[in-house]
N, C-alpha and C positions, 0 to 999 in steps of 0.2 A: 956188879951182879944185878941191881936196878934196873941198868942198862936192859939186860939181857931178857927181863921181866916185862920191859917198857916194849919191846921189840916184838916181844911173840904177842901180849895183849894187840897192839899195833894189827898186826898179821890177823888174828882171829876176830878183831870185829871187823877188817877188812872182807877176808871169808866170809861173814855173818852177812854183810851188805851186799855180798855178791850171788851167793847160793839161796840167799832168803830172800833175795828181790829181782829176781831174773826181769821180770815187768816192768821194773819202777826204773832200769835204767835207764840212763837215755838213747834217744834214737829208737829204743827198743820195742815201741808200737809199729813206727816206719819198717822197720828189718822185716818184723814177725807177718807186717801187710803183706811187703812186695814179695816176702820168701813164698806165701803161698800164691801168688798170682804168675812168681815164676814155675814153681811146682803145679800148679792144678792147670793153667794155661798157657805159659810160654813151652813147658817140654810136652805135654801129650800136643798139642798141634804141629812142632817141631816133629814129633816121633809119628803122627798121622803121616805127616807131609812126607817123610819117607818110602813110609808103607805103600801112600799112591804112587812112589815114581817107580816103586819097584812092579808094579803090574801092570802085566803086559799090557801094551795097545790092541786093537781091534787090526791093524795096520799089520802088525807080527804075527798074526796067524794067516798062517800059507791059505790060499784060497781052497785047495784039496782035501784041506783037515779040514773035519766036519766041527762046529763051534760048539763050545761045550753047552750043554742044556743049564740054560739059568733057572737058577731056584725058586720055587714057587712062593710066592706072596699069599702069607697066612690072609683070609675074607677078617678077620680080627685078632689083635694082638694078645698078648698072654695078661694072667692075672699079675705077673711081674713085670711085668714090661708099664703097663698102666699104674698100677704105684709109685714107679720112679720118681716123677714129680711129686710125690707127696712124703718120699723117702727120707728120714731125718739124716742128718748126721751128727756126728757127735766132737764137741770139742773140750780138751781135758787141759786141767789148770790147778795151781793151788793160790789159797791167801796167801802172799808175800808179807811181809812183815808191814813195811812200809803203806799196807792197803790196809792198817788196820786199825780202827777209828778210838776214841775215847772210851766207847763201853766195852774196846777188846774184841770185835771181830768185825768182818768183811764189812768197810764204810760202801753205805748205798751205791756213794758215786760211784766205784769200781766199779758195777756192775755193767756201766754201758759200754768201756774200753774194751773189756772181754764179749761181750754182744758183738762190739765191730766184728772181730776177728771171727767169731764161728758162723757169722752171718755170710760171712767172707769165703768160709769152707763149706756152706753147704749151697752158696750160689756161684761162684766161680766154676768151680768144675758142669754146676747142672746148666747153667747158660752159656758155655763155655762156645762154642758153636753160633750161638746166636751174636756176640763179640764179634768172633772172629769174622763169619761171614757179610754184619755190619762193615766193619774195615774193610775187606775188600772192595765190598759194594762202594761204600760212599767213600771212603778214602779217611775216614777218622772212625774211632771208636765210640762206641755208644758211653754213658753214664749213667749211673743209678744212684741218686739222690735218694736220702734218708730224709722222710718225710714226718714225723714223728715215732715215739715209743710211749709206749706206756708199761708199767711194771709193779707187779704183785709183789710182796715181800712175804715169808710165811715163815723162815726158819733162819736164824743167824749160822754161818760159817765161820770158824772158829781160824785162830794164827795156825797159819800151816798146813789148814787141814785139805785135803782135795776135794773137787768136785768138776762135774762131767755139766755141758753143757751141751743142749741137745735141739736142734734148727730144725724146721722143715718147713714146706708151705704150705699155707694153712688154707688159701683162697684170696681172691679178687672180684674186682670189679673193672669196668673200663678205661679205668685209672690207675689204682692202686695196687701193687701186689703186698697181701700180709704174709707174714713169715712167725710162729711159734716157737718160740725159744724156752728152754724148762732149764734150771740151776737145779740139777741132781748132786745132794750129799755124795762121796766115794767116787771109785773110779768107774768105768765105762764098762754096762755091762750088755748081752744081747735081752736078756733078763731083768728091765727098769721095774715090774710090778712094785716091789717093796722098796723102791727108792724112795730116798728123804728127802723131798720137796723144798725146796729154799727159796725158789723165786720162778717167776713165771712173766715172760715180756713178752708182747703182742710189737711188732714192729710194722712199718709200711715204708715201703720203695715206691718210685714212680721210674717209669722209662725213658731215658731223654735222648733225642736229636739236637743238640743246639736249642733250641726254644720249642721243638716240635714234643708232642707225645708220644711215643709208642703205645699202643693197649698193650697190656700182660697176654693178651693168648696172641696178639700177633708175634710176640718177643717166644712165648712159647713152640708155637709151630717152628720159628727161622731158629730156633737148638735145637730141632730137630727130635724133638721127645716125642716117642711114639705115644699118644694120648687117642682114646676112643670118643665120641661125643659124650656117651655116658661121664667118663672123667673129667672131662671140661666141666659140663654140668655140675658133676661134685665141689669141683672149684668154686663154682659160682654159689652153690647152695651153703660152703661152710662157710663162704663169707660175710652169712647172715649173723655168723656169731664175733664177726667183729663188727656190726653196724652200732652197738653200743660205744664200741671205741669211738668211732667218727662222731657218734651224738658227743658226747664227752668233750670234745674239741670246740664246740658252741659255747664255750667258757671262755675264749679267747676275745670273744664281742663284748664281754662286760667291761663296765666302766671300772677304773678303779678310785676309790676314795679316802 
């Protein structure tokens, strides 16, 4: 009968390792990367790619048939169309067990694994275009190195408990693109006013060729984001509010003793 005791115990901390630590196994940052780079970019360019072969040539229409009147090009884009690039998205997650420090809730370090990935979901799809048309053009992929983080801490997240993680971008310079990320208590709503605050991480990317730079609004225009100069501009002006970041990095010159 011990037996029998010894075997389900077995089984239910088994289950406990597996449903309470979805993150922590292995391989399982790799899968959860390349799953969204198949989903946000290998299938909608796949599924583009089709849509152009399915439309007719210029070639296939008879010379007799009079061509259809092409649509008129708005003098300026919409109030949505121009927030796109500053559009968050949201990525959802719980404390796994195994992420959960000495005092009993979400250890600091976790917070940057989970950073990858939503940084991951809200620039993949939005530069998704600029990639791809990189590849064609030069024959290799661009890369976007993670140049540092910085990160606020303000609310512990408790075992198990969820929270919504939420990207956007925030502004640049000729260099650097910053990206805003917020650790929302609960799950994802369209509704954040009353969210519980847990953390807050200020990120910067840079755009790479091989050793070359890209600027951020030239990576901008080649995704093809419909931006007005006005929106550019805003780019450039909220990047005033991470200039305290880059000061902050002048610590990296001291001596130590």
């Amino acid at each position: 009968m011990s037996g029998y005791y010894t075997t389900i115990f077995k089984y239910l901390v088994a289950a406990i390792l597996l449903f309470g630590n979805p993150k922590c196994l292995p391989f399982s940052w790799t899968i959860r990367f390349y799953y969204m780079v198949v989903r946000y970019m290998v299938i909608p360019t796949l599924l583009q790619g089709k849509k152009d072969k399915k439309k007719p040539q210029p070639s296939e229409t008879a010379d007799n048939e009079p061509s259809a009147a092409k649509p008129s090009v708005p003098a300026s884009i919409t109030e949505k169309d121009e927030l796109k690039l500053f559009r968050s998205s949201t990525w959802s997650s719980f404390a796994n067990l195994l992420e959960i420090d000495a005092n009993l809730h979400k250890s600091n370090s976790t917070y940057f694994t989970d950073l990858d990935l939503a940084r991951t979901k809200l620039l993949l799809p939005l530069f998704r275009d600029f990639f791809v048309g990189h590849r064609l053009e030069m024959g290799r992929f661009p890369y976007v190195p993670l140049g540092s983080v910085m990160t606020v801490f303000r609310r512990e997240i408790g075992p198990l408990q969820r929270y919504t993680v939420r990207s956007r971008v925030l502004g640049w310079d000729n260099k650097w693109l910053f990206v805003l990320s917020r650790f929302e208590i609960g799950s994802p709503s369209r509704d954040n006013a009353n969210a519980q605050l847990a953390a807050v991480a200020l990120s910067k990317y840079v755009f790479k060729d091989g050793r070359k730079t890209i600027a951020p609004e030239d990576a901008i225009h080649r995704a093809n984001l419909d931006v007005s100069p006005a929106v550019l501009q805003r780019g450039r002006m909220d990047f005033e509010h991470a200039k305290s970041f880059l000061q902050s990095e002048a610590v990296m010159d001291l001596p130590m003793y």
